[in-house]
N, C-alpha and C positions, 0 to 999 in steps of 0.2 A: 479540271486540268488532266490531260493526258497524260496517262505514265511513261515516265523515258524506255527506250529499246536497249536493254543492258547486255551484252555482249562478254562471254566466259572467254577463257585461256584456252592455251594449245595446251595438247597435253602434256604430263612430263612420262614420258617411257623411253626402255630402250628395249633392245629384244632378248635381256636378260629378265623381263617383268613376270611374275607368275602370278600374282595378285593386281588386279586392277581393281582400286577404286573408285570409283563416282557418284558425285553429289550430283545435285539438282543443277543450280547455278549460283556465281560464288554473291555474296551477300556485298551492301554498299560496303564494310568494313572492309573487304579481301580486294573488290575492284577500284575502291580509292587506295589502297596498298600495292595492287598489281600482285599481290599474294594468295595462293588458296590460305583459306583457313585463317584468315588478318584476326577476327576480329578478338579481342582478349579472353573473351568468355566463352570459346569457343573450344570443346574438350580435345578437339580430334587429334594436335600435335600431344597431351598427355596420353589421350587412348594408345597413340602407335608407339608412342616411348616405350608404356607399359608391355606391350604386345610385342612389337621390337629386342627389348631389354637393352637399348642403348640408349643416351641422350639424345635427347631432340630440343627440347624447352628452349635452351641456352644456345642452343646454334644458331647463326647469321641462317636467314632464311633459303639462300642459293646450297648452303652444306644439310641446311634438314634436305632439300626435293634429295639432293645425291648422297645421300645414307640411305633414304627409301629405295631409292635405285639398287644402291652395292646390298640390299636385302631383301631386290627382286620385288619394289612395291613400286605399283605405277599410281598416276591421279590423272582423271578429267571433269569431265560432269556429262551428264546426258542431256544437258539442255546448251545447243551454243548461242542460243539470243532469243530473249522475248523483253516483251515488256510487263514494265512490276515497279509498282509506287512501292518504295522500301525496301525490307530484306528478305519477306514471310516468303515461304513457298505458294501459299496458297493466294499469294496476290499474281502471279503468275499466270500472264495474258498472254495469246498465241506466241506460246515458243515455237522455236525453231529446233527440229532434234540435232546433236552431235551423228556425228557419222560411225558410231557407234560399230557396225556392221566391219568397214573398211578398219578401222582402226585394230580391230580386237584379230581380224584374219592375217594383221602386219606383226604379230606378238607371238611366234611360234611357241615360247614357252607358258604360255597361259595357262592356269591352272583355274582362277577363281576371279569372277567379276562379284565384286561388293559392295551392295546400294546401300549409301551414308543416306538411311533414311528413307521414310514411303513414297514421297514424290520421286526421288533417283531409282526407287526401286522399283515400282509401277510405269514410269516412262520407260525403264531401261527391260523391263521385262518384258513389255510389248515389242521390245525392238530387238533384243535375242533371242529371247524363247524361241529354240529350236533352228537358230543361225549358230549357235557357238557350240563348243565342244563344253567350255569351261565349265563348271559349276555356278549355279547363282545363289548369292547368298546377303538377305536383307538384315542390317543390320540398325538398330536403333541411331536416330542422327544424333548427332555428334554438339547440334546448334544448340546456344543458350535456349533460343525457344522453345524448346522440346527441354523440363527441368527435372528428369530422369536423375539420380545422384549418378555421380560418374564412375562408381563402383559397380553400378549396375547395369551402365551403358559398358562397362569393362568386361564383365563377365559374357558378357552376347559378342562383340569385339573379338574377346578370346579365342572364336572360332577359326579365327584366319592365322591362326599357331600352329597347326598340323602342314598347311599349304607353305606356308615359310619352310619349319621344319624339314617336310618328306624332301625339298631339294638342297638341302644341306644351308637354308638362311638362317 
């Protein structure tokens, strides 16, 4: 059986973002939710609370994207469609890349593009190395798959507190 052509989100940014995150592409949990980051077991809305210092957990999903916003944090993925029997990264058949390039040149305040993970980081590094200004910075994924304790996927995460910080987020 052939694997369906699953197809990612637009991004959420505005041109207040100095941190850009991106995954791979969002997993069956997030695309039958129409939400990044759906699925329950999935650290990444604990990771940015912690790293944040405000609520996220508990907020309606349309007020977490616009607190990452009002603290200058964008989302997409580096992949906008392939096909993938499941959720793994590594079942991932010719994707299609996000227009990564175009996007990141529309973000005058960019500071730090951050791969949720090796596949976001390795597709995303082939495709700015040396197009962006920002800084790149790979950070452990966030997915239940990858069973990292979340204190340690925390402490790697932490890095993107200086780039918040230095513009007053």
């Amino acid at each position: 059986m052939a694997a369906a052509r699953r197809v990612g989100f637009a991004p959420v940014v505005d041109e207040g973002v100095r941190v850009l995150i991106l995954g791979s592409l969002p997993g069956d949990a997030s695309l039958s939710a129409g939400q990044y980051y759906a699925h329950p077991r999935n650290a990444f809305w604990r990771l940015m609370e912690a790293v944040l210092g405000v609520p996220l957990t508990a907020l309606p999903y349309d007020e977490r994207l616009q607190t990452l916003l009002v603290h200058g944090v964008g989302l997409w993925d580096v992949i906008a469609s392939a096909e993938r029997q499941g959720s793994l990264d590594t079942a991932i058949r010719n994707p299609e890349a996000a227009d990564l390039v175009a996007l990141t040149r529309r973000l005058p305040a960019l500071s730090v593009v951050a791969f949720n993970g090796g596949a976001a980081a390795r597709a995303g590094r082939r495709i700015l190395q040396g197009v962006t200004t920002a800084a790149l910075l790979d950070l452990p994924s966030s997915s239940p798959a990858h069973a990292r304790p979340v204190e340690e996927k925390l402490a790697r995460w932490s890095a993107l507190s200086p780039y918040l910080t230095a513009a007053g987020g």
